[in-house]
C-alpha positions as CSV (number, residue, x, y, z in Angstrom):
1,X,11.2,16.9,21.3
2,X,14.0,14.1,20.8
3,X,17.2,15.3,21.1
4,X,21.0,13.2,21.2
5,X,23.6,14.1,23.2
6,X,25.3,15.7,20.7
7,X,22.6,17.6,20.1
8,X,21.6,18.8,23.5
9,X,25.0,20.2,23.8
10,X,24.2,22.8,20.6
11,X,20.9,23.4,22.2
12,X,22.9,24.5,25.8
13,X,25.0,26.7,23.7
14,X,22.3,28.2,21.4
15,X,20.6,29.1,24.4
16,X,22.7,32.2,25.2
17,X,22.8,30.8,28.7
18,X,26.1,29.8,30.3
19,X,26.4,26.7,32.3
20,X,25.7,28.2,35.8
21,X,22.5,29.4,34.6
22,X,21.2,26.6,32.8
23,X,22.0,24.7,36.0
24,X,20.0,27.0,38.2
25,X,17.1,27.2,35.9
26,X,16.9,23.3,35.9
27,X,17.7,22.7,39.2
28,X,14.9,25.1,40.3
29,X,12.5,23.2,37.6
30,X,13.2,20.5,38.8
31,X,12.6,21.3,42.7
32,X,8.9,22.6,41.9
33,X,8.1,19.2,39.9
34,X,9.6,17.2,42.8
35,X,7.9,18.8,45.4
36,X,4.7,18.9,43.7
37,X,4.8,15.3,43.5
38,X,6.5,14.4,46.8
39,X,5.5,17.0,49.7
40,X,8.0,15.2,51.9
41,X,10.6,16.1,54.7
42,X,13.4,14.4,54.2
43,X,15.4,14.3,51.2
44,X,18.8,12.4,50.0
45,X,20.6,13.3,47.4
46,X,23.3,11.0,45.2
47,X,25.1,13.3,43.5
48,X,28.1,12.6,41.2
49,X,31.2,14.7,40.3
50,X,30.1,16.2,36.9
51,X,27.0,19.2,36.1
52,X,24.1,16.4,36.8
53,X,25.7,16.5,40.5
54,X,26.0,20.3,40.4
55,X,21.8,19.9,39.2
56,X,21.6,17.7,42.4
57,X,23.4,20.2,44.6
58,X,21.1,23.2,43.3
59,X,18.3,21.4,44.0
60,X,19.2,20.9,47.7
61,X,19.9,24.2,48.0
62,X,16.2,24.8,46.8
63,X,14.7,22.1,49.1
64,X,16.8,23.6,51.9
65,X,15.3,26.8,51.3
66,X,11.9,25.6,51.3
67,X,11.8,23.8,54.7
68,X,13.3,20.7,53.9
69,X,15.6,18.3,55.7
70,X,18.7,17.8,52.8
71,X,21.2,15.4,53.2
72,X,23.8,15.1,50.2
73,X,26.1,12.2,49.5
74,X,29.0,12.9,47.3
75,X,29.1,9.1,45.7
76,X,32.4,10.2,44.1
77,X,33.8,12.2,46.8
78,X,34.3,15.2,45.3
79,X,33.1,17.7,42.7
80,X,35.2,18.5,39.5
81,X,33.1,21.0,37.1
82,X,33.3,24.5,37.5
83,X,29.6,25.0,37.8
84,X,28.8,22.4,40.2
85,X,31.3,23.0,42.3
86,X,30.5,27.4,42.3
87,X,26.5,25.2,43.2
88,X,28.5,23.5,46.2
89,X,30.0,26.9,47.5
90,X,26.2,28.1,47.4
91,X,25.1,25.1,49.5
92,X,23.4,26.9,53.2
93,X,25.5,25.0,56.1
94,X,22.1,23.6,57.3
95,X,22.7,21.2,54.4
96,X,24.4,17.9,55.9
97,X,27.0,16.6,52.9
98,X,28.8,13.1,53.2
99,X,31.5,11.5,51.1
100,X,30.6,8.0,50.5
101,X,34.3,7.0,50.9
102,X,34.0,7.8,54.7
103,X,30.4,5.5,54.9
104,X,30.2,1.6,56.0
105,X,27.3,-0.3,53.8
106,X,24.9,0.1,57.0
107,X,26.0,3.9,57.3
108,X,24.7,4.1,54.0
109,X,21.5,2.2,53.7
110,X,20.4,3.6,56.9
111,X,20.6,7.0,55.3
112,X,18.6,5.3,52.3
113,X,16.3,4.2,55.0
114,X,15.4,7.2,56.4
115,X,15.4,9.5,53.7
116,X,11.9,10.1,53.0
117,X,12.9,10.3,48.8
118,X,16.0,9.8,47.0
119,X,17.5,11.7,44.1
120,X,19.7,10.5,42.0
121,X,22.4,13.0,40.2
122,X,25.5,10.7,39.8
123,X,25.7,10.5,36.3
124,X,24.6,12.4,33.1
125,X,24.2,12.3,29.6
126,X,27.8,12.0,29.4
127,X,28.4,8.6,30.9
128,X,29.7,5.4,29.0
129,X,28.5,1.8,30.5
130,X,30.2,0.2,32.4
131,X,29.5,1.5,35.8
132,X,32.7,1.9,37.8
133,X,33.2,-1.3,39.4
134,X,33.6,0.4,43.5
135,X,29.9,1.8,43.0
136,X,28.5,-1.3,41.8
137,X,27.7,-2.3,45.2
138,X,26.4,1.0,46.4
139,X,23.6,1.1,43.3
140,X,23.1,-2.6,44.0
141,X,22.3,-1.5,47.3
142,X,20.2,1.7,46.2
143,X,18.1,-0.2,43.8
144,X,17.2,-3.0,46.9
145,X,16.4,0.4,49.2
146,X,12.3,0.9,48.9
147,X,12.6,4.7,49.2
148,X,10.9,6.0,46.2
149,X,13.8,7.2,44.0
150,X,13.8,10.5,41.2
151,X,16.4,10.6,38.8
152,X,17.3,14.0,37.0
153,X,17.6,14.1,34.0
154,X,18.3,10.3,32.8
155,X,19.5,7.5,35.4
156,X,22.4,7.1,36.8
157,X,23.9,3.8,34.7
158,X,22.1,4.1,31.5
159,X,23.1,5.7,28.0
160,X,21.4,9.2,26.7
161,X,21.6,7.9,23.3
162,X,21.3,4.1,23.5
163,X,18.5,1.6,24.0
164,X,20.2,0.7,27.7
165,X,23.0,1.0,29.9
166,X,24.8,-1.0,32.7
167,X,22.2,-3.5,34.3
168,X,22.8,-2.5,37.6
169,X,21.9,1.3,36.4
170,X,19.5,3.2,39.3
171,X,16.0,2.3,38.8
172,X,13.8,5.5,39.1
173,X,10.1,6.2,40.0
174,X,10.1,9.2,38.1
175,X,12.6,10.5,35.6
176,X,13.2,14.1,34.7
177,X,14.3,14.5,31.3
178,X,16.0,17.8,31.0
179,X,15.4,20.2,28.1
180,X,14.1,17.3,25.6
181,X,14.0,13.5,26.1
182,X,16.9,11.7,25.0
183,X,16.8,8.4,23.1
184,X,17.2,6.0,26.4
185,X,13.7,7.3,27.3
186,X,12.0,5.8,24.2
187,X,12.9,2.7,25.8
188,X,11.6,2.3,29.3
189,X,9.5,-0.7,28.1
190,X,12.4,-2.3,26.7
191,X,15.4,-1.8,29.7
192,X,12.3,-1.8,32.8
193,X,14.6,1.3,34.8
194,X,12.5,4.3,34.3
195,X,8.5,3.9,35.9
196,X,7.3,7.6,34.8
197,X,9.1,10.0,32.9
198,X,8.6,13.8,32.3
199,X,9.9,16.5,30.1
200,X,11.2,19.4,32.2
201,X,11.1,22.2,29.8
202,X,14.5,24.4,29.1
203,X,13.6,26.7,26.4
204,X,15.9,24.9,24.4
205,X,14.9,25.2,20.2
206,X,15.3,22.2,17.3
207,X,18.1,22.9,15.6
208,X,18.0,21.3,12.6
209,X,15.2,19.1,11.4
210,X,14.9,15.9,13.7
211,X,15.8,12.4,12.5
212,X,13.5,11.5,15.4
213,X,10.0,10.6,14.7
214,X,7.1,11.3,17.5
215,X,4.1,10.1,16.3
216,X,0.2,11.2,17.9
217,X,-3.3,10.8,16.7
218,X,-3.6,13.7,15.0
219,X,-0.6,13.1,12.3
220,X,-2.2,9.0,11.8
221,X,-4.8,10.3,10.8
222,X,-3.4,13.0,8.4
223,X,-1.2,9.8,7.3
224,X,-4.0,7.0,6.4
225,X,-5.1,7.1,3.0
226,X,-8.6,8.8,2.9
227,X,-11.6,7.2,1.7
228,X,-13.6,8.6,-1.4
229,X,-17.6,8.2,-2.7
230,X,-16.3,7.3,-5.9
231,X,-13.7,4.2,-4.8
232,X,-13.7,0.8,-5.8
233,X,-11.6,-2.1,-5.4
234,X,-9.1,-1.5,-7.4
235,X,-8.2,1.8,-5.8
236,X,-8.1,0.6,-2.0
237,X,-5.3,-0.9,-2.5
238,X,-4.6,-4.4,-3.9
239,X,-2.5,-6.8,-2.0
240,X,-0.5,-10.2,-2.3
241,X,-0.1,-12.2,0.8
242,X,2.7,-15.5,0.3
243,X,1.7,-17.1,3.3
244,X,1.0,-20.6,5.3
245,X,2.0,-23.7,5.6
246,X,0.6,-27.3,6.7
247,X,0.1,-26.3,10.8
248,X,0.9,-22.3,10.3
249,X,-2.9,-22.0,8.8
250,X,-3.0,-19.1,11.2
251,X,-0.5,-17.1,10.3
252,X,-2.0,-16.8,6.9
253,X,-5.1,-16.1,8.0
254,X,-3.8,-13.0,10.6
255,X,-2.2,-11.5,7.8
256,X,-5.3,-11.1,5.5
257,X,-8.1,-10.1,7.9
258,X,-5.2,-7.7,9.6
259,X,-5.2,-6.7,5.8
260,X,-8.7,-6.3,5.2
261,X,-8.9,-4.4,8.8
262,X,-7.1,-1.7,7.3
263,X,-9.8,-1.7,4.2
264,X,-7.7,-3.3,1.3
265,X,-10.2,-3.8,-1.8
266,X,-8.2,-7.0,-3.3
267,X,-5.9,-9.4,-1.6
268,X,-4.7,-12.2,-3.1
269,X,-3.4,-14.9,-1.3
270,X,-0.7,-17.4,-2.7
271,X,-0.7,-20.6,-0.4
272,X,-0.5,-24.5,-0.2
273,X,-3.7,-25.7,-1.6
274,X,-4.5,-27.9,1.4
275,X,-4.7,-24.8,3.0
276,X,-7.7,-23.3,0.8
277,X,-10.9,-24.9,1.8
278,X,-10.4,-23.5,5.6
279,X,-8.9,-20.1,4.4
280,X,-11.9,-19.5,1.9
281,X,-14.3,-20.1,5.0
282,X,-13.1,-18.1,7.1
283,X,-12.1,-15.3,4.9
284,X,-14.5,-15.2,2.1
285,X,-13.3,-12.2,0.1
286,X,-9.8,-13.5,-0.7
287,X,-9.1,-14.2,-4.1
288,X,-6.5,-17.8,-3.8
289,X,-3.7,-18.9,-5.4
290,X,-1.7,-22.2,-5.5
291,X,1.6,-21.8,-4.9
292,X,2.8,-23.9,-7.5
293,X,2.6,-20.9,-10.1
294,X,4.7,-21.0,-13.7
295,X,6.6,-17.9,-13.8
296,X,4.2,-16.4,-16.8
297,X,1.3,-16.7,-14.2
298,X,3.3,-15.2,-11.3
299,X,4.0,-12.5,-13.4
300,X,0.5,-11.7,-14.5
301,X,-0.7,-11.8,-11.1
302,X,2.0,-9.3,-9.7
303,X,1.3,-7.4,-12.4
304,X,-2.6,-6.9,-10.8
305,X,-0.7,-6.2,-7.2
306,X,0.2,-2.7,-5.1
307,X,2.0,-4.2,-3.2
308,X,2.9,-8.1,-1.6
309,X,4.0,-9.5,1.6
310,X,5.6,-12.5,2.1
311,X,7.1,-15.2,4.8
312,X,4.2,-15.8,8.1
313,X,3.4,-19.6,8.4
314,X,5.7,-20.3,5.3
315,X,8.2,-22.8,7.3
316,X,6.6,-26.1,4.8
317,X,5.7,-24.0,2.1
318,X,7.6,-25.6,-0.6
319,X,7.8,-23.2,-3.2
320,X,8.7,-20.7,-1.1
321,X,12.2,-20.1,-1.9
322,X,10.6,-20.0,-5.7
323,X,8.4,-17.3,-4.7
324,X,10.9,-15.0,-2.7
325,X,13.3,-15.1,-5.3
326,X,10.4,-14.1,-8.1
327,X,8.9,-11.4,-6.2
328,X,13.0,-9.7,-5.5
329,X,14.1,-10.0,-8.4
330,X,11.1,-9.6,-11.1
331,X,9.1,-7.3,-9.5
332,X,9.4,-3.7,-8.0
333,X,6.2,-4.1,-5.6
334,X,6.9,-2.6,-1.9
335,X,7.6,-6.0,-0.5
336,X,7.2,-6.6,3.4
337,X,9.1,-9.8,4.8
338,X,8.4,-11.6,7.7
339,X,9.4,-14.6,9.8
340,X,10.4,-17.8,7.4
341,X,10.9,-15.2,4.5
342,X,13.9,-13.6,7.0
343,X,15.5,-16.8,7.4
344,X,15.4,-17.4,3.5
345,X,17.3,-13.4,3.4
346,X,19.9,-14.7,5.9
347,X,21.1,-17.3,4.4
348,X,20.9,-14.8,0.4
349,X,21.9,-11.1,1.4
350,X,22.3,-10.7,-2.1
351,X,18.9,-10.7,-2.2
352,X,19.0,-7.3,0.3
353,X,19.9,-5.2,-3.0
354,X,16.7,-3.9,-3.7
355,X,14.7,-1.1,-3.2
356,X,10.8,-0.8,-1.6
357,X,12.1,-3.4,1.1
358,X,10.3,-3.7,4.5
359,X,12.0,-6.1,7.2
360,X,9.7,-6.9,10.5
361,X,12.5,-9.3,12.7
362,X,12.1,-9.9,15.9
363,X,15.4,-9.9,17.4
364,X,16.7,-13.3,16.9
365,X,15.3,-13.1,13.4
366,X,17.5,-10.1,13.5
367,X,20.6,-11.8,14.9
368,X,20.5,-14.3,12.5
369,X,20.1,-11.1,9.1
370,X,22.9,-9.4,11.1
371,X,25.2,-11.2,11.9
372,X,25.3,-10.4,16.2
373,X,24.4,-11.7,18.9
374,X,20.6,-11.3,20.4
375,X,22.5,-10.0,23.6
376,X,24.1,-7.9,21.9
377,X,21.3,-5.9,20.0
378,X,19.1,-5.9,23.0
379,X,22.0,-4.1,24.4
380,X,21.9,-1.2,22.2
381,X,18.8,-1.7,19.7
382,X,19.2,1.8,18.0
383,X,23.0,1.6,16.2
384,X,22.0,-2.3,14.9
385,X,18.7,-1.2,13.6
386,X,19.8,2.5,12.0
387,X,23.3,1.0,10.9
388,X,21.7,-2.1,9.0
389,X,18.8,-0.4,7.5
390,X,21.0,2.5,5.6
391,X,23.5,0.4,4.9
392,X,21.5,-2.1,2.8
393,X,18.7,1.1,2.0
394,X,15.7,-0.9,3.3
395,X,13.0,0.0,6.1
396,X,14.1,-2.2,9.6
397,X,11.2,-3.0,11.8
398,X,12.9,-4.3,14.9
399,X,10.2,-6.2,17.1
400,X,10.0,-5.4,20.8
401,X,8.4,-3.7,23.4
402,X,9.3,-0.3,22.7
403,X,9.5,-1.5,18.5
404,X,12.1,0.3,16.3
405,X,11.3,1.6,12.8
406,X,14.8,2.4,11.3
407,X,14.3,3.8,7.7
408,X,17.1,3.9,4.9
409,X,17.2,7.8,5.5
410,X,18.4,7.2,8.7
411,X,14.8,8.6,10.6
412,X,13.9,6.5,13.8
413,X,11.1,6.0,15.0
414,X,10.4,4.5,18.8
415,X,6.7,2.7,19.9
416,X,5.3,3.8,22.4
417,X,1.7,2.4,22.0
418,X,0.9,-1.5,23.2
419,X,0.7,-3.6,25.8
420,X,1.8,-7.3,27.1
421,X,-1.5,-8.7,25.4
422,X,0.4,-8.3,21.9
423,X,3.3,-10.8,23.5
424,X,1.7,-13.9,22.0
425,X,2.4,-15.7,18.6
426,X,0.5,-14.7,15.6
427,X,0.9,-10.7,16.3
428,X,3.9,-10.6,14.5
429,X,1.5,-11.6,11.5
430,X,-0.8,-9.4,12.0
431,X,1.4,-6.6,12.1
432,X,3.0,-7.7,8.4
433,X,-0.6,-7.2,7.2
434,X,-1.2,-4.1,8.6
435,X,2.3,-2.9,7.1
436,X,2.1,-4.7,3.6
437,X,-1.7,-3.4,3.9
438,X,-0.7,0.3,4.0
439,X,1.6,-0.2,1.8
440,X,-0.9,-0.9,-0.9
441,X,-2.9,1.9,0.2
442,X,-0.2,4.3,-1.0
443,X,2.1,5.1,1.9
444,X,5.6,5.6,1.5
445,X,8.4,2.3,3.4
446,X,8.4,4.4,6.3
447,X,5.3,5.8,7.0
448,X,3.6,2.4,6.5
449,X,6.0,0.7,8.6
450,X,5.4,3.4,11.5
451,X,1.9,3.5,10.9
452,X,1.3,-0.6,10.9
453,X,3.2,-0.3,14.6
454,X,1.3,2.8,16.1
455,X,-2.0,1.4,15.1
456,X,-1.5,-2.4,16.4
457,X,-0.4,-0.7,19.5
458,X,-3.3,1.5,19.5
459,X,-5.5,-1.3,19.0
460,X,-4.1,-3.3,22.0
461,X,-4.6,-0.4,24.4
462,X,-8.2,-0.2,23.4
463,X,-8.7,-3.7,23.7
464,X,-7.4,-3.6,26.9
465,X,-9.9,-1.1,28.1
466,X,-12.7,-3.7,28.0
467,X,-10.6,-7.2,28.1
468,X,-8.3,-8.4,30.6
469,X,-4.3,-8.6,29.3
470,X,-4.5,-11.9,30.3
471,X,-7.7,-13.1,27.6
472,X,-6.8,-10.4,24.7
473,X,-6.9,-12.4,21.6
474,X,-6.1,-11.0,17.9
475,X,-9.7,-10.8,17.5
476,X,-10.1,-8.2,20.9
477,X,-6.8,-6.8,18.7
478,X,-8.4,-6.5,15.6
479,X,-11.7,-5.3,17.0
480,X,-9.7,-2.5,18.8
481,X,-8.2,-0.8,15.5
482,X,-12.1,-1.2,14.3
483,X,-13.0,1.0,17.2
484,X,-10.0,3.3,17.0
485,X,-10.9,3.6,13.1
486,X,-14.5,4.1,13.9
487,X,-14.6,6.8,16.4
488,X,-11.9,8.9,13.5
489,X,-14.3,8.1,10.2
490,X,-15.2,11.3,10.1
491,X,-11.8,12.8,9.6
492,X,-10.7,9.9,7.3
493,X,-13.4,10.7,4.4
């Protein structure tokens, strides 16, 4: 379960519980998961003013109880919310507590030192980046300290409902995530803060129905298209590819065997005519086009199309501008753009007023459709990506390690599949095939655009179970959504 800020805070009051008790019943959650994973002695804890301090100061009070040596640090030297501070009347005087206003830098990081693990309670779901500028320092020096480090609930530093936070945010061994995960925890990939995280159960319910997408095994399978005795060409899903250049051969080529991976029956591929004699070699089943094409042909070939992607390798394509422009404005085909195609839409967001429209930036292709700065969006990839994709109504595929699928509805959906072997040129290609392919297979924007990102992920994780990260090529890639495909053939017939 996914759940916002403002969303947690309807959970907490739908729970029947008040604040005390949810505090106790996570702070003793908490303490069984900690101890369960680090048997140790000594233990410090960072707590803040706020309830994620009051969490902190329960679960001393539990490690105290159990044996353990507890030493507390009160990083903002005092405790303001009624529940944490009724958690720091119940605190057993064996408890040693310090206010980090009354310790020198080596006071401090000979406590950090020492402590056999850390836990970090500053700040909550409630905190805003920047960090306050007198504990920069202090979580500069936390974050040097080699004591393993837990955070509760998210880390002290980073946003519950962003992609990131302040830069010098804690970084954690092992997060627990409180009653759901919140959106920052999508993202460990992306902002590097958060090694292992786990769900601490609450009780707490789903409100309403999510706009936050999970995605598993089980529901890609339910989502392919199923295969039938009785198909043919024609009805596993007929593609146009627009795409490569003179030197981008490549890209072209990516896009229609990640295309034929994902079992289209006709894909057609518009492209220089220099271009043909390799493409035909290597892939034999694709029907080519020149892409000097009258408007009358353009329009009976579209015509024999599900769907069309367009942009990989296009950067000399002359024609391509042409092309775009036809396939926007004289066709209603589900239309996935990519690379040189983004650029063209950039520099036309005129041509953004149409629907069945799948964008796959990466984030300086982004910056430039935006209008931002790459800093910026790295900085909180969630609002850019949901804000511009309903705001023009199209399907946003933001690029990245954790990639964000933003849909005109509003849903979000957060990667979590892949690996660093997928950080190489050409697998932004492959994914538009994937995506463009599924697309003419019948699903919806969304669900192809999710579906395209889970499975290249997927495929990268398998490949990586025979291959070194290092030597993965798109053919390992490609060979590793075979495998994934093959061992679920039953299920998809």
């Amino acid at each position: 379960m996914i759940l916002e800020k403002k969303q947690i805070r309807q959970a907490e009051q739908a729970s029947g519980l008040s604040e005390e008790q949810l505090m106790e019943k996570a702070g003793c959650r908490c303490t069984e998961l900690i101890l369960d994973r680090y048997p140790q002695r000594s233990f410090l804890l960072l707590c803040g003013q706020g309830n994620n301090g009051g969490d902190g100061l329960i679960i001393a009070r539990q490690l105290s109880g159990k044996g353990r040596s507890v030493t507390v640090v009160l990083m903002q030297n005092e405790v303001r919310t009624a529940a944490a501070l009724q958690a720091l009347k119940q605190l057993p005087s064996c408890c040693q507590i310090q206010k980090l206003s009354e310790l020198d830098e080596q006071q401090f990081a000979s406590l950090l030192e020492h402590a056999d693990l850390l836990i970090d309670c500053v700040f909550g779901i409630g905190f805003h980046a920047p960090l306050p500028e007198a504990l920069r320092p202090w979580f500069q020096l936390i974050n040097r300290c080699r004591t393993p480090l837990v955070s509760i609930d998210i880390n002290s530093g980073m946003e519950a409902d962003s992609s990131g936070g302040d830069p010098d945010a804690l970084n954690s061994d092992l997060t627990l995530a409180l009653g759901a995960l919140k959106p920052v925890h999508l993202f460990s990939r992306e902002h590097g803060k958060m090694k292992q995280i786990l769900e601490v159960g609450l009780g707490f319910s789903q409100m309403r129905p999510s706009s936050w997408v999970q995605l598993d095994v089980l529901q890609i399978i339910r989502m392919l298209p199923k295969l039938h005795e009785n198909d043919y060409k024609s009805t596993t899903g007929r593609l146009g590819v627009i795409a490569g250049s003179q030197g981008m051969i490549g890209a072209a080529q990516f896009n229609l065997e990640a295309a034929s991976a994902l079992g289209c029956g006709m894909i057609h591929l518009i492209s220089d005519p220099d271009l043909m004699l390799p493409l035909q070699i290597s892939c034999p089943h694709v029907l080519f086009h020149s892409a000097s094409q009258t408007e009358s042909e353009l329009t009976a070939l579209c015509g024999r199309w599900d769907a069309a992607c367009a942009g990989s390798g296009c950067d000399r394509m002359a024609q391509i501008e042409k092309l775009l422009d036809f396939l926007l404005h004289q066709t209603s085909l589900p239309l996935t753009l990519d690379a040189f195609a983004l650029r063209l839409l950039s520099q036309h967001p005129d041509w953004l007023c149409r629907p069945r429209l799948i964008l796959t930036p990466h984030p300086g292709e982004f910056s430039a459709l935006y209008g931002a700065s790459v800093e910026d969006i790295q900085r909180n990839r969630l609002f850019f990506a949901r804000q511009f994709a309903t705001t023009h109504h199209v399907t946003l595929v933001l690029k990245g390690a954790n990639t964000v699928v933003a849909g005109a509805d509003g849903r979000i959906y957060v990667n979590q599949t892949g690996n660093p072997a997928l950080a190489k040129a050409g697998s932004g290609d492959l994914l538009t095939g994937l995506i463009a392919a599924l697309s003419a297979r019948g699903l919806n924007d969304f669900e192809a655009a999710c579906a395209g990102v889970w499975l290249q992920g997927t495929a990268a994780d398998k490949a990586a179970e025979t291959a070194s990260l290092y030597t993965i090529r798109h053919r390992e890639i490609l060979q590793g959504l075979d495998h994934f495909l093959l061992s679920h053939q039953r299920e998809l017939r």
